[in-house]
N, C-alpha and C positions, 0 to 999 in steps of 0.2 A: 034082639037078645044076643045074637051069634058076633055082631058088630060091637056091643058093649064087653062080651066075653075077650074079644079080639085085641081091642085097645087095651083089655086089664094084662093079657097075656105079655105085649110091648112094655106094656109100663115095667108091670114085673121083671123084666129080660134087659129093659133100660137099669133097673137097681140093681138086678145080678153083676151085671157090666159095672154099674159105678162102684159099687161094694168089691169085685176084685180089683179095680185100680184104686180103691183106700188100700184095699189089706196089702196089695203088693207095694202103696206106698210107705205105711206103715213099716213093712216087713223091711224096706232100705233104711228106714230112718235107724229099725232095733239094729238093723248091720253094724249102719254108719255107727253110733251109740256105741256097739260092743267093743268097735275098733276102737274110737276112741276112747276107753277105758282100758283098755288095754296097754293104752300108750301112755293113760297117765298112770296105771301101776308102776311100769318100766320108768314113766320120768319119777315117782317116789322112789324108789328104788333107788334111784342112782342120785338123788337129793339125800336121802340115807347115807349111802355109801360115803358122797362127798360129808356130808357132814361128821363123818368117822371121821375119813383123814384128812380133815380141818383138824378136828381134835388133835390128832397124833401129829402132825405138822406144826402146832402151836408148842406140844408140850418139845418135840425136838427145837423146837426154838430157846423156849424156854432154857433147855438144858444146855446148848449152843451160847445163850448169851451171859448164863452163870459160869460158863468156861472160861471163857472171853474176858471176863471177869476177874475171874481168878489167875490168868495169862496175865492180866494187867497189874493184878497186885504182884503176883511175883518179879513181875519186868520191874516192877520201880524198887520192889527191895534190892533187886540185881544190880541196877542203877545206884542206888546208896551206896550199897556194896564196894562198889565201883569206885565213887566220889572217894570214899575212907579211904580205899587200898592207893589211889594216886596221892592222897595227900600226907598217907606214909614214907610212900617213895618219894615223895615230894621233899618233905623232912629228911629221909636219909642218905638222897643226894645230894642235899643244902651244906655250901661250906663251912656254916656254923655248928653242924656236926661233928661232934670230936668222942671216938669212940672210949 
């Protein structure tokens, strides 16, 4: 009886022992787990973030290339402009000029 009681006492002492190396394994996994949540908050976060100033970086584009734009329309009127005023003076330096 004392021999049957002895071996139930090991056994039980054997699962004590295995039962705290699960819960201490467990317990690194929920670590590991928290960290990494952690770290994918902070990576949404900054996917967030960037994805703001994508936005704002497109629309400054946007407004950059309607500038650009409009630099370009005015350059070629400048250029007409241009073409005419030479081909005045072109005419009023011409010897068939007679004032």
């Amino acid at each position: 009886h004392e021999q049957l009681l002895k071996m139930m006492e090991e056994r039980m002492m054997d699962v004590e022992q295995k039962l705290r190396l699960v819960k201490r394994l467990l317990q690194d996994k929920v670590n590991q787990l928290k960290e990494q949540l952690s770290k994918n908050t902070k990576a949404d976060a900054m996917v967030k973030d960037l994805y703001v100033e994508n936005a704002q970086l497109l629309k400054a584009l946007e407004v950059t290339e309607q500038r650009q734009k409009t630099a370009e329309r005015k350059n070629y009127l400048l250029e007409e402009k241009i073409a005419n005023l030479n081909r005045i003076v072109k005419n009023l330096a011409s010897p068939s000029f007679v004032p």
